[in-house]
Backbone as XML, in Angstrom:
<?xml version="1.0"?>
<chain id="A" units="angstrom">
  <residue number="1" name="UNK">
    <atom name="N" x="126.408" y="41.380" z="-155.706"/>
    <atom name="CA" x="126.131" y="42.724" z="-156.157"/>
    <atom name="C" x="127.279" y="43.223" z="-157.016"/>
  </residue>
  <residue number="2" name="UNK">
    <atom name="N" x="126.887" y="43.372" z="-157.797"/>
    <atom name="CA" x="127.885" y="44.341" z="-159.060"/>
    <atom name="C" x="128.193" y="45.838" z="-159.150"/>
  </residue>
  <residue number="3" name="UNK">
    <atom name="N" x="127.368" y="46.785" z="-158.145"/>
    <atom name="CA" x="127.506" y="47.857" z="-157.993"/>
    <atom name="C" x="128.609" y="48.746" z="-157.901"/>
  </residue>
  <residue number="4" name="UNK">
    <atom name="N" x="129.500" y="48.474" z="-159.077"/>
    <atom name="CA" x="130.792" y="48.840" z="-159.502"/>
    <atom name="C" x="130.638" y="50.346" z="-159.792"/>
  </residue>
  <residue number="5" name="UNK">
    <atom name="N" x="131.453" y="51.333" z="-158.527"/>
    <atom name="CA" x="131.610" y="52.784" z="-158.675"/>
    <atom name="C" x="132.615" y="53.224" z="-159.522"/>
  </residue>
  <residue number="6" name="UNK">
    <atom name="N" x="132.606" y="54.251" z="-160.568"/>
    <atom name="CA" x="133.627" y="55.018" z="-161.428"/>
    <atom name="C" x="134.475" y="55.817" z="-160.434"/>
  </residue>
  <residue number="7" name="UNK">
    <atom name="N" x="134.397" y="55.982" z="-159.498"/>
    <atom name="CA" x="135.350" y="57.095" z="-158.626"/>
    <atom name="C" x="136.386" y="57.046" z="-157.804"/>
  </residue>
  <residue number="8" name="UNK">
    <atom name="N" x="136.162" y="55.378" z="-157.506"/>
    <atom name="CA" x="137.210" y="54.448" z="-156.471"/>
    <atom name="C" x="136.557" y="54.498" z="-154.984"/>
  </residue>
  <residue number="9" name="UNK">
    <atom name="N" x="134.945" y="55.148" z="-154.984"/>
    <atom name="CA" x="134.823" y="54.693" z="-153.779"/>
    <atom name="C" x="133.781" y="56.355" z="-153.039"/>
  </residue>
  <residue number="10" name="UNK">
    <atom name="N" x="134.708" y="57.350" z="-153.883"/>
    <atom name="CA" x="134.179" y="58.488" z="-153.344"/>
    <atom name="C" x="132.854" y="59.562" z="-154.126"/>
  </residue>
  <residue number="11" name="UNK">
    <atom name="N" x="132.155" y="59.519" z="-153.890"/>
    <atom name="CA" x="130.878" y="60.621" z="-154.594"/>
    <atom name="C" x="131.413" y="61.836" z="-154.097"/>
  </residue>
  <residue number="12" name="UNK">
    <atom name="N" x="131.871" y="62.268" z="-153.323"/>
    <atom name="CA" x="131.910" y="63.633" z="-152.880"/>
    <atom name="C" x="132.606" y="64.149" z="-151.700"/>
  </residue>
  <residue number="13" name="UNK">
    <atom name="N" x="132.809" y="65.192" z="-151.300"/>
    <atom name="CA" x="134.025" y="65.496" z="-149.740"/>
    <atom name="C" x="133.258" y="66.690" z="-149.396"/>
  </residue>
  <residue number="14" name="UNK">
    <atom name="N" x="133.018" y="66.855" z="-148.168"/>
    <atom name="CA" x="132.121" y="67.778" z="-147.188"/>
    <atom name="C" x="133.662" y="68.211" z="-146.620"/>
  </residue>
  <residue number="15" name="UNK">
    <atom name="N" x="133.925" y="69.593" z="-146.990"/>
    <atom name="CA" x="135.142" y="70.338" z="-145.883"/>
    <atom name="C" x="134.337" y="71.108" z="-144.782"/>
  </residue>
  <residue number="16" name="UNK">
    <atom name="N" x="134.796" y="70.957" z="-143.368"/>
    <atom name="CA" x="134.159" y="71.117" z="-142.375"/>
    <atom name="C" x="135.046" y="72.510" z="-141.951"/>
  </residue>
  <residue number="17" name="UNK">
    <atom name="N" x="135.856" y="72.787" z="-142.822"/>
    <atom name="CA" x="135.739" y="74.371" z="-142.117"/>
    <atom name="C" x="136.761" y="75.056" z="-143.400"/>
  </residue>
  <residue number="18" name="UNK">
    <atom name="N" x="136.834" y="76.017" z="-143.460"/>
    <atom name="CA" x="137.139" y="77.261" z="-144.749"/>
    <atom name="C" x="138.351" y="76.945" z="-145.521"/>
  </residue>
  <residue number="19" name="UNK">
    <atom name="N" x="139.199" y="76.428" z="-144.303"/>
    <atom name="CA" x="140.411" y="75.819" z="-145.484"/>
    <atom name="C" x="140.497" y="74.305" z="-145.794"/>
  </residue>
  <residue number="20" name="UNK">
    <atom name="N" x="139.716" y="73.360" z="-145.162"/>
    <atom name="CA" x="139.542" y="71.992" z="-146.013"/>
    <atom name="C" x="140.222" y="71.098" z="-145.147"/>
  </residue>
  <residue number="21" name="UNK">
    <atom name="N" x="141.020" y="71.278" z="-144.061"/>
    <atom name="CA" x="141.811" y="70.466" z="-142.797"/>
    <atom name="C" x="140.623" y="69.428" z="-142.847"/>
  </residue>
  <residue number="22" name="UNK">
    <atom name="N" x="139.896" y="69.924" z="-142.044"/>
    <atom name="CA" x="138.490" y="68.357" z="-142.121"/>
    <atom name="C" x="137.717" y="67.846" z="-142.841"/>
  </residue>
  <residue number="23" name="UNK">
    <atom name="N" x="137.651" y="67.100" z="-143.333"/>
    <atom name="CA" x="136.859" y="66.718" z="-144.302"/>
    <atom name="C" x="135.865" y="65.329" z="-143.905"/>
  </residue>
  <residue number="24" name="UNK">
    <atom name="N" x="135.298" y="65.367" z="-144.350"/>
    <atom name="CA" x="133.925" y="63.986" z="-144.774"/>
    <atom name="C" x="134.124" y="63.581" z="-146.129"/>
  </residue>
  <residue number="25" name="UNK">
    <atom name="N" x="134.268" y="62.329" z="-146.080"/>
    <atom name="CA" x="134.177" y="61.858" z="-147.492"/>
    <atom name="C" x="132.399" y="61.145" z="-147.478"/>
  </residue>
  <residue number="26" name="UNK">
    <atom name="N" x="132.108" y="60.840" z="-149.029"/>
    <atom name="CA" x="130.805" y="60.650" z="-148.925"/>
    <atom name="C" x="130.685" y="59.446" z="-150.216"/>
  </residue>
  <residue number="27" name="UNK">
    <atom name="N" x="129.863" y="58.543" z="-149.944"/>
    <atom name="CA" x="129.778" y="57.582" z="-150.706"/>
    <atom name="C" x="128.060" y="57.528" z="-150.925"/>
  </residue>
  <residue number="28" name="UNK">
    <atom name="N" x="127.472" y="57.607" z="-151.860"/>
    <atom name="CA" x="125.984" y="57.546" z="-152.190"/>
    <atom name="C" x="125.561" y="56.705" z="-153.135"/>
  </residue>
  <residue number="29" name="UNK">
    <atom name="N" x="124.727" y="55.860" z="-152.269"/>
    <atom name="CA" x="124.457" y="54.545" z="-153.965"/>
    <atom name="C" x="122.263" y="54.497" z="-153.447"/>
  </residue>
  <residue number="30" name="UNK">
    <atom name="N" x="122.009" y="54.664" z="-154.505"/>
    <atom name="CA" x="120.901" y="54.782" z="-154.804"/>
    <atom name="C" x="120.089" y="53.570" z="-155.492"/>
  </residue>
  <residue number="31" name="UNK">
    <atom name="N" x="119.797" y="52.309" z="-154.236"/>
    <atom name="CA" x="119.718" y="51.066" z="-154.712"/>
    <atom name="C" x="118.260" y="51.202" z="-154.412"/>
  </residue>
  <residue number="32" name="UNK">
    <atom name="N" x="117.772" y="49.789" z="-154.569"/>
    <atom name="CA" x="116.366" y="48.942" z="-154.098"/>
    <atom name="C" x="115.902" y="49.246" z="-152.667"/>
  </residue>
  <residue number="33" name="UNK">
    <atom name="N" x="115.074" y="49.515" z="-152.322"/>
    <atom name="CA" x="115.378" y="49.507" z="-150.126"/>
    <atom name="C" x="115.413" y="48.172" z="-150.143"/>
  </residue>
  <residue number="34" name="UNK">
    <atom name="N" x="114.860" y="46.982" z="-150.981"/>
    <atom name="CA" x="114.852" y="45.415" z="-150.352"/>
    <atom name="C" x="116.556" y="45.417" z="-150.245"/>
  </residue>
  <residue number="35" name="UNK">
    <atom name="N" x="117.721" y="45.941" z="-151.026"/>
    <atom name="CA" x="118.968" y="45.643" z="-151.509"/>
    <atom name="C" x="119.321" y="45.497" z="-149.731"/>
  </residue>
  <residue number="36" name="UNK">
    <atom name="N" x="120.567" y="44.951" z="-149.542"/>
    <atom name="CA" x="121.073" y="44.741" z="-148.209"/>
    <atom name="C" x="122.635" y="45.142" z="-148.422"/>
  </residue>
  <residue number="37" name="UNK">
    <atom name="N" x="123.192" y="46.114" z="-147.725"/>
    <atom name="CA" x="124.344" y="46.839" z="-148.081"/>
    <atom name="C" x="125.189" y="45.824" z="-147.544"/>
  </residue>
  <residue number="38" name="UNK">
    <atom name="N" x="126.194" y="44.898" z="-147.748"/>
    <atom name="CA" x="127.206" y="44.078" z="-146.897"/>
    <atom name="C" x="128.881" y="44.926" z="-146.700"/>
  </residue>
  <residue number="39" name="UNK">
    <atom name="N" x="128.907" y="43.951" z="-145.708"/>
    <atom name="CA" x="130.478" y="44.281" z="-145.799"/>
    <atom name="C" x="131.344" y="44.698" z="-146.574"/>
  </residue>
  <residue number="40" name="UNK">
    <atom name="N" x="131.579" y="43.824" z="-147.255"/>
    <atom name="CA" x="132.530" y="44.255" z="-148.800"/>
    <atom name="C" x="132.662" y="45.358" z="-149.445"/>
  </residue>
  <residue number="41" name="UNK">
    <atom name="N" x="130.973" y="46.048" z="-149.580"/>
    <atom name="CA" x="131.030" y="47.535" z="-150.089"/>
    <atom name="C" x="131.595" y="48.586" z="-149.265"/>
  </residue>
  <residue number="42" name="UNK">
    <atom name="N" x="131.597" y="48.623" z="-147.396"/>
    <atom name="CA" x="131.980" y="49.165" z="-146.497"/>
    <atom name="C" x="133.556" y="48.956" z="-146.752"/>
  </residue>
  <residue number="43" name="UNK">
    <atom name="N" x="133.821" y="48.075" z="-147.286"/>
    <atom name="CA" x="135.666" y="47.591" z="-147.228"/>
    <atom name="C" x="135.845" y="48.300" z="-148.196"/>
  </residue>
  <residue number="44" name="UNK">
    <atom name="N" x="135.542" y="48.003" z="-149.333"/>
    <atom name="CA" x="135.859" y="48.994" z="-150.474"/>
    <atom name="C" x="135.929" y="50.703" z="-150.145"/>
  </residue>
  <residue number="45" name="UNK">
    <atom name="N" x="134.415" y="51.311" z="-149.762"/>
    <atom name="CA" x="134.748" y="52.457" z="-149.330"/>
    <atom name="C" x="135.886" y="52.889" z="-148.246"/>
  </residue>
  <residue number="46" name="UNK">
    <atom name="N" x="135.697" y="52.025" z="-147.275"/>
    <atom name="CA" x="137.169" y="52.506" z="-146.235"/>
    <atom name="C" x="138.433" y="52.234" z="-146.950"/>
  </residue>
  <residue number="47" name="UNK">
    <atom name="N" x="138.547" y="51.581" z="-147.961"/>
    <atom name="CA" x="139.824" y="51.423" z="-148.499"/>
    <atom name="C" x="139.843" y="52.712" z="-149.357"/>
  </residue>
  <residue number="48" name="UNK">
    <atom name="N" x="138.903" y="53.510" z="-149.752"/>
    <atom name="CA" x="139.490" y="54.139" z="-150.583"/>
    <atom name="C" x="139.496" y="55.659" z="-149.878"/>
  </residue>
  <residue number="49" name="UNK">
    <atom name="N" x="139.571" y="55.641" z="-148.776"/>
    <atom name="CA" x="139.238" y="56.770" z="-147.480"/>
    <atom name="C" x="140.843" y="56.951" z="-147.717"/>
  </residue>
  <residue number="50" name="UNK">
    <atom name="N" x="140.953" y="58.544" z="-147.808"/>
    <atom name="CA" x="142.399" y="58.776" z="-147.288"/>
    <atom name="C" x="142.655" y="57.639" z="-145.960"/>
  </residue>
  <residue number="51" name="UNK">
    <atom name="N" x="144.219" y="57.691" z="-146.207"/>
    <atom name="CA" x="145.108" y="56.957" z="-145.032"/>
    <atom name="C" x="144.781" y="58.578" z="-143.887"/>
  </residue>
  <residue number="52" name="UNK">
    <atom name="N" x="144.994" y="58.448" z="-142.087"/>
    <atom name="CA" x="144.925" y="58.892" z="-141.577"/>
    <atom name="C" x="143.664" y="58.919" z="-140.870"/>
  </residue>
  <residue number="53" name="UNK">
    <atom name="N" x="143.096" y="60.224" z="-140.350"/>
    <atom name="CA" x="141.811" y="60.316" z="-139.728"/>
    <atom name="C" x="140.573" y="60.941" z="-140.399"/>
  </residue>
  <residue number="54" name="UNK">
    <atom name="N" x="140.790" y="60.178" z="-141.819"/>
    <atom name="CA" x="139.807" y="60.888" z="-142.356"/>
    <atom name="C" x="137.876" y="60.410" z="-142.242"/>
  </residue>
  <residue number="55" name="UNK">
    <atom name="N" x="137.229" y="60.896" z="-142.411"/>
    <atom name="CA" x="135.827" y="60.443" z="-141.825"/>
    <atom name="C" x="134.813" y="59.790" z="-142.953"/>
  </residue>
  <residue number="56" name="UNK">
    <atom name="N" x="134.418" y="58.792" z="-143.389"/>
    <atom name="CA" x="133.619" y="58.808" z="-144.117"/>
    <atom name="C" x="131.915" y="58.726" z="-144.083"/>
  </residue>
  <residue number="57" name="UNK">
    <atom name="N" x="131.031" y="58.732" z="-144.701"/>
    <atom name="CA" x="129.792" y="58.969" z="-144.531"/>
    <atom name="C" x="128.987" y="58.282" z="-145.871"/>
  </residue>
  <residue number="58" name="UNK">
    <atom name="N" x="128.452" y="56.853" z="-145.584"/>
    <atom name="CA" x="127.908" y="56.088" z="-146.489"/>
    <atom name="C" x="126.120" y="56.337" z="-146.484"/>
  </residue>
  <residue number="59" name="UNK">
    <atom name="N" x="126.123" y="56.791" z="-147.750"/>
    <atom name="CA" x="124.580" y="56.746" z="-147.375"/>
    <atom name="C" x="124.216" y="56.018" z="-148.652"/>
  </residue>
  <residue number="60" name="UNK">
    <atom name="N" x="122.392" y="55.687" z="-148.286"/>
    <atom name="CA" x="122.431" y="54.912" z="-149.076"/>
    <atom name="C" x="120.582" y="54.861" z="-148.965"/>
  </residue>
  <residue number="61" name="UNK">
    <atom name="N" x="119.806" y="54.233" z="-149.860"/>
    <atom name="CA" x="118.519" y="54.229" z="-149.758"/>
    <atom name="C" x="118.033" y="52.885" z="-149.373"/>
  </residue>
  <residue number="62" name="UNK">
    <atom name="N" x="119.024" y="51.754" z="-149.657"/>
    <atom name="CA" x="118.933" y="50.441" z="-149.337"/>
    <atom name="C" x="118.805" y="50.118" z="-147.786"/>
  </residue>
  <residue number="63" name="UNK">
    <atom name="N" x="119.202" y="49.091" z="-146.861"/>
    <atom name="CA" x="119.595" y="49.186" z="-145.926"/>
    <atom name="C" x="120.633" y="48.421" z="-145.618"/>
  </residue>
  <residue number="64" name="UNK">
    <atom name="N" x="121.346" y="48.352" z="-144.458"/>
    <atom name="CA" x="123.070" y="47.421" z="-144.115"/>
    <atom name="C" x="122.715" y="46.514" z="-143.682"/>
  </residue>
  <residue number="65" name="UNK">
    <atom name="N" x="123.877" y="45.356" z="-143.524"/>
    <atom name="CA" x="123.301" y="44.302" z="-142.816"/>
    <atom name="C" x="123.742" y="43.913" z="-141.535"/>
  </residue>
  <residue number="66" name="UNK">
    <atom name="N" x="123.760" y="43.607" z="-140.937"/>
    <atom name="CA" x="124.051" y="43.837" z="-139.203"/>
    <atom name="C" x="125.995" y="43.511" z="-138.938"/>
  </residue>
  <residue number="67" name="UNK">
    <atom name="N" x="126.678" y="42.986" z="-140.411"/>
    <atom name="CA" x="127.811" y="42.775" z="-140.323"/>
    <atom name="C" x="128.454" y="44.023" z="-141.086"/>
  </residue>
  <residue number="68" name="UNK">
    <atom name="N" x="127.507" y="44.570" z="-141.749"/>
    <atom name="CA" x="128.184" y="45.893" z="-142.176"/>
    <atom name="C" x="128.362" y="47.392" z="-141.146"/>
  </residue>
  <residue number="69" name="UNK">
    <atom name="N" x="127.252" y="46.983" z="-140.614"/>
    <atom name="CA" x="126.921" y="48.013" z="-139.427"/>
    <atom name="C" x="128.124" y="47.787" z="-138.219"/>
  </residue>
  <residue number="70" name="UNK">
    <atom name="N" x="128.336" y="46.583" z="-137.776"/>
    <atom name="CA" x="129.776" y="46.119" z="-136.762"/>
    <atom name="C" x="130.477" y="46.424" z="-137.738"/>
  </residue>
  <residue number="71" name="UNK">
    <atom name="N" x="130.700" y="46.341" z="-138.835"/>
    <atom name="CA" x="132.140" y="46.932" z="-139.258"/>
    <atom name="C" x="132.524" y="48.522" z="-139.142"/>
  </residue>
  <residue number="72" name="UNK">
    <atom name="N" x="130.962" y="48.820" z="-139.754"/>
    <atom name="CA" x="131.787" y="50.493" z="-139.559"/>
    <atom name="C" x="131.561" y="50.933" z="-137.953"/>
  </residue>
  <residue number="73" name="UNK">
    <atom name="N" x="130.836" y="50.262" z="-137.233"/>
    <atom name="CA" x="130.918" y="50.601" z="-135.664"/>
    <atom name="C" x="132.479" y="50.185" z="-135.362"/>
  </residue>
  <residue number="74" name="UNK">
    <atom name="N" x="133.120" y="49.055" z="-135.648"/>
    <atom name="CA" x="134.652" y="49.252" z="-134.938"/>
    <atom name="C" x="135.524" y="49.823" z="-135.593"/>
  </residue>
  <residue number="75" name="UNK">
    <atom name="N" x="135.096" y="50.689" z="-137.031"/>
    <atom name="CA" x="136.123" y="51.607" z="-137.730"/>
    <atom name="C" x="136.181" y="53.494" z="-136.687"/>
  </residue>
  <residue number="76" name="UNK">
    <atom name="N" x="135.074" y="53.347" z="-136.413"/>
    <atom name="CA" x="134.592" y="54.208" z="-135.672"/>
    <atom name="C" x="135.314" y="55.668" z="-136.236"/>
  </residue>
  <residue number="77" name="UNK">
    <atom name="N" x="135.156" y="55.919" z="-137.859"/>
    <atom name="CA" x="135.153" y="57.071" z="-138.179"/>
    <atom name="C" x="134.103" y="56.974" z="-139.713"/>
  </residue>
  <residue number="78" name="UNK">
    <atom name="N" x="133.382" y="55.675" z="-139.751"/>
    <atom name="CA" x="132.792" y="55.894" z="-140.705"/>
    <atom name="C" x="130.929" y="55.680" z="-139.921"/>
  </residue>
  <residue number="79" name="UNK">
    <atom name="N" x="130.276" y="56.971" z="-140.544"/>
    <atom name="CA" x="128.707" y="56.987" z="-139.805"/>
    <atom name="C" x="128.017" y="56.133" z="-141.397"/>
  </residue>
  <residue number="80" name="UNK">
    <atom name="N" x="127.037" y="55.516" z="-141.075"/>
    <atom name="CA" x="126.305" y="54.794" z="-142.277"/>
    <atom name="C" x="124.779" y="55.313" z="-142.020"/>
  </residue>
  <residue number="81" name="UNK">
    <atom name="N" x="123.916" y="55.506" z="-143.163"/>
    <atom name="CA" x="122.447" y="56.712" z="-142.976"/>
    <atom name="C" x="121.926" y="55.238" z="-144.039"/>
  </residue>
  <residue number="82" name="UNK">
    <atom name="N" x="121.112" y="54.697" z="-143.944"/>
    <atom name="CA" x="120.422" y="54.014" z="-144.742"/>
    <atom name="C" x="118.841" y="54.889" z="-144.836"/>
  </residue>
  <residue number="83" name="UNK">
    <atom name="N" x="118.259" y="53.870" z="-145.996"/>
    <atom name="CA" x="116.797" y="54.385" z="-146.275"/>
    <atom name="C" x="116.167" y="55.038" z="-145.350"/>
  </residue>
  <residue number="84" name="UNK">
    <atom name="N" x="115.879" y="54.321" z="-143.956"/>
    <atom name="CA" x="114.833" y="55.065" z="-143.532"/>
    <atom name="C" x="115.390" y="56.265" z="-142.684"/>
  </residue>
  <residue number="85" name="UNK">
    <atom name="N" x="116.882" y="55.954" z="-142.248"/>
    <atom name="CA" x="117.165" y="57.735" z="-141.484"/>
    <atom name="C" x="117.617" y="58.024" z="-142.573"/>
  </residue>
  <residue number="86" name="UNK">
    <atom name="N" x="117.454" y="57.738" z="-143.425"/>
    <atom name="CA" x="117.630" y="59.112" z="-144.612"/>
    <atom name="C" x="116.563" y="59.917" z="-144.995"/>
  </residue>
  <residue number="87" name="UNK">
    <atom name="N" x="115.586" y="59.238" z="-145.076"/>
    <atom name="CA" x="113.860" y="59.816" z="-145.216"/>
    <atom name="C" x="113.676" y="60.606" z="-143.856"/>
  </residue>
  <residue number="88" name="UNK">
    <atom name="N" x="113.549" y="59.911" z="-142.640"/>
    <atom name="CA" x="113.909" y="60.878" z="-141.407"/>
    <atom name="C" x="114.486" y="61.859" z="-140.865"/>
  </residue>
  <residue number="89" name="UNK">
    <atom name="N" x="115.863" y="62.000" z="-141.917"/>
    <atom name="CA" x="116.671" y="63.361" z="-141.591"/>
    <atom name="C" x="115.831" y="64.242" z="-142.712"/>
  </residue>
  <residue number="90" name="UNK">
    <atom name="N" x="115.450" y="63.773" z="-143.822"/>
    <atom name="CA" x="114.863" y="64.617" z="-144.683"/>
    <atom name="C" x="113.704" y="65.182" z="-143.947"/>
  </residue>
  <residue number="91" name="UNK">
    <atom name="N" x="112.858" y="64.777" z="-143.492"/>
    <atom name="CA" x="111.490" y="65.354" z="-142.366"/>
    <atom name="C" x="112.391" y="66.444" z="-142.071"/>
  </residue>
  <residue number="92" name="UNK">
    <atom name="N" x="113.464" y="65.982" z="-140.847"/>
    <atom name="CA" x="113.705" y="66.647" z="-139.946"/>
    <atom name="C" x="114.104" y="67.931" z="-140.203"/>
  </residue>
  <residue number="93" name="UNK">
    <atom name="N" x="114.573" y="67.617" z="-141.403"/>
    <atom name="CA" x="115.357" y="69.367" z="-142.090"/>
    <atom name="C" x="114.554" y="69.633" z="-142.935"/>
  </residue>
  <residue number="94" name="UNK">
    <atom name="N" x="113.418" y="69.279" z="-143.430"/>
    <atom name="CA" x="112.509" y="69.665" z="-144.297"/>
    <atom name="C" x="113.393" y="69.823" z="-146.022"/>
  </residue>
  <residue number="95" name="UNK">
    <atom name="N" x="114.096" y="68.668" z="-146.226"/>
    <atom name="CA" x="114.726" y="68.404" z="-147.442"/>
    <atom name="C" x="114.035" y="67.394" z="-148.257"/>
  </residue>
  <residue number="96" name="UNK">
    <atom name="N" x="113.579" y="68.475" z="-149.349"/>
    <atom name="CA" x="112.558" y="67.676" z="-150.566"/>
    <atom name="C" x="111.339" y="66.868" z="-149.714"/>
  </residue>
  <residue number="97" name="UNK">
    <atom name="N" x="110.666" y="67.326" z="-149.008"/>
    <atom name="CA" x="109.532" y="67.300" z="-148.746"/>
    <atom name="C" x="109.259" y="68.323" z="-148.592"/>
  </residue>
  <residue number="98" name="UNK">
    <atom name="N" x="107.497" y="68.500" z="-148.661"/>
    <atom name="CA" x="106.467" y="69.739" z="-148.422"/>
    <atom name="C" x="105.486" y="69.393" z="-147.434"/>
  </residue>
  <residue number="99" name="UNK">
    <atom name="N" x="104.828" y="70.473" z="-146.744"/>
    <atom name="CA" x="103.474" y="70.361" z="-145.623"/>
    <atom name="C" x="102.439" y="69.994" z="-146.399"/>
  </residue>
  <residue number="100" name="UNK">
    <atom name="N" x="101.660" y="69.008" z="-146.063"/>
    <atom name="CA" x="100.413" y="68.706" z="-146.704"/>
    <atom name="C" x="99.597" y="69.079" z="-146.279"/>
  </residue>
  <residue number="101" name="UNK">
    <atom name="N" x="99.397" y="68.761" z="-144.772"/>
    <atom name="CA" x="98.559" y="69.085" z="-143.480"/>
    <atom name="C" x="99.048" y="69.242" z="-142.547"/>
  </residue>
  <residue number="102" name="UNK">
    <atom name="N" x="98.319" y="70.444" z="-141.711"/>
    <atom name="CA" x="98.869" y="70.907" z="-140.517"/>
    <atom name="C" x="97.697" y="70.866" z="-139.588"/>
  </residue>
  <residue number="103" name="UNK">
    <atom name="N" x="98.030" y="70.627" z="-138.204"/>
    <atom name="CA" x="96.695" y="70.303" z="-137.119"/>
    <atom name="C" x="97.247" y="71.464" z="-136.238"/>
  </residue>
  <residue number="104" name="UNK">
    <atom name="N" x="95.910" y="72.026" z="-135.594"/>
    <atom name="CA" x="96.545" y="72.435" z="-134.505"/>
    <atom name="C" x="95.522" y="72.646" z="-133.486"/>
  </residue>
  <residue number="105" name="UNK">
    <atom name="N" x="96.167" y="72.202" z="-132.132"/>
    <atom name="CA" x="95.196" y="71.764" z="-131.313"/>
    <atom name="C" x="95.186" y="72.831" z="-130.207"/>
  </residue>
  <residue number="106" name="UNK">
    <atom name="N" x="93.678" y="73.169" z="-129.341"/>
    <atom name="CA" x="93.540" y="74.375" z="-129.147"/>
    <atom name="C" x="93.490" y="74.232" z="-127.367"/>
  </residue>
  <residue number="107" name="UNK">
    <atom name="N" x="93.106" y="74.472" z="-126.165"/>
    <atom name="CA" x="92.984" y="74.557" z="-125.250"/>
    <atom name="C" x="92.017" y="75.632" z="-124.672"/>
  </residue>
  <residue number="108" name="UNK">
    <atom name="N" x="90.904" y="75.596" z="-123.908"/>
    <atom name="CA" x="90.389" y="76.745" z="-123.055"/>
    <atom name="C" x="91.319" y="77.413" z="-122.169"/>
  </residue>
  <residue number="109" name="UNK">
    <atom name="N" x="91.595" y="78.763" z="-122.622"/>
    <atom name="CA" x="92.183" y="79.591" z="-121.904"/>
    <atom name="C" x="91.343" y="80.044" z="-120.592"/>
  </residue>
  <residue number="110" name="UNK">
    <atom name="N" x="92.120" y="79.331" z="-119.895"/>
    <atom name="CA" x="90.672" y="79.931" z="-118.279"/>
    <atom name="C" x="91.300" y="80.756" z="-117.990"/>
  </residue>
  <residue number="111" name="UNK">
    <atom name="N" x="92.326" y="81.794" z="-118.197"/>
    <atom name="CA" x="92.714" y="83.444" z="-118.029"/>
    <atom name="C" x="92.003" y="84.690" z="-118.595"/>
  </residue>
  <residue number="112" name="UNK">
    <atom name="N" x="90.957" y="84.167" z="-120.072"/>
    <atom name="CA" x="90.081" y="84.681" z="-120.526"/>
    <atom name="C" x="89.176" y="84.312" z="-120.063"/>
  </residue>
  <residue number="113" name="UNK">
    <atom name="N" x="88.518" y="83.315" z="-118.979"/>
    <atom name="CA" x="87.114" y="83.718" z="-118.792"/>
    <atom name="C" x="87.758" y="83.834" z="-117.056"/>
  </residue>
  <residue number="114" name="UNK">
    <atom name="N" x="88.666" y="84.390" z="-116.335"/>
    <atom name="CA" x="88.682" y="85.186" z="-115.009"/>
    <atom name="C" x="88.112" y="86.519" z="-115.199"/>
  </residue>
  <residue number="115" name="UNK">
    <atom name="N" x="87.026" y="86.718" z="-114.202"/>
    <atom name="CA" x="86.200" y="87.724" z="-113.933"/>
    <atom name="C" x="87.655" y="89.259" z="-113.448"/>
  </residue>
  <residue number="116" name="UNK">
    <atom name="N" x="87.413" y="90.080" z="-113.430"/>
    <atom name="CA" x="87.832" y="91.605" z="-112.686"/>
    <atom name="C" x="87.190" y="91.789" z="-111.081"/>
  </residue>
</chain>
């Protein structure tokens, strides 16, 4: 994979509170879903993670491959969102999707037919 970033690694920084102490760094690559994210790209991004406790957050539309996933599981400050919990968090927060159809299912109220 050639997926050579202009930034050294970073798309963007999420500050987690008013003066910027915490931060998220964010890495976003917008591949194939067949693409398979490996290691190497995870090395690259943690290398370019501030030194210290800083957090990063790889997302991606592709998915990882089970050696990229153990890597950032024993870095244990970087979370990885591939294709499909990325489509899933989008549901969940209703980001860039719309309602198409809505069901709704009804029940006999037997409190309306108790006699007086």
């Amino acid at each position: 994979m050639s997926h050579q970033s202009r930034d050294g690694g970073i798309d963007g920084v999420i500050r987690q509170d008013k003066l910027g102490f915490s931060k998220i760094y964010i890495q976003a690559k917008r591949w194939d879903p067949q693409v398979v994210v490996g290691r190497p790209e995870l090395q690259k991004f943690y290398g370019a993670l501030p030194s210290g406790t800083a957090h990063g957050l790889f997302i991606t539309t592709a998915r990882f491959s089970d050696d990229a996933k153990k890597y950032a599981e024993n870095r244990g400050n970087i979370v990885l969102v591939d294709g499909i919990r990325l489509v899933n968090l989008m549901i969940e927060h209703n980001v860039g999707v719309s309602v198409e159809t809505q069901y709704v299912i009804k029940k006999i109220d037997s409190d309306f037919f108790k006699g007086e």
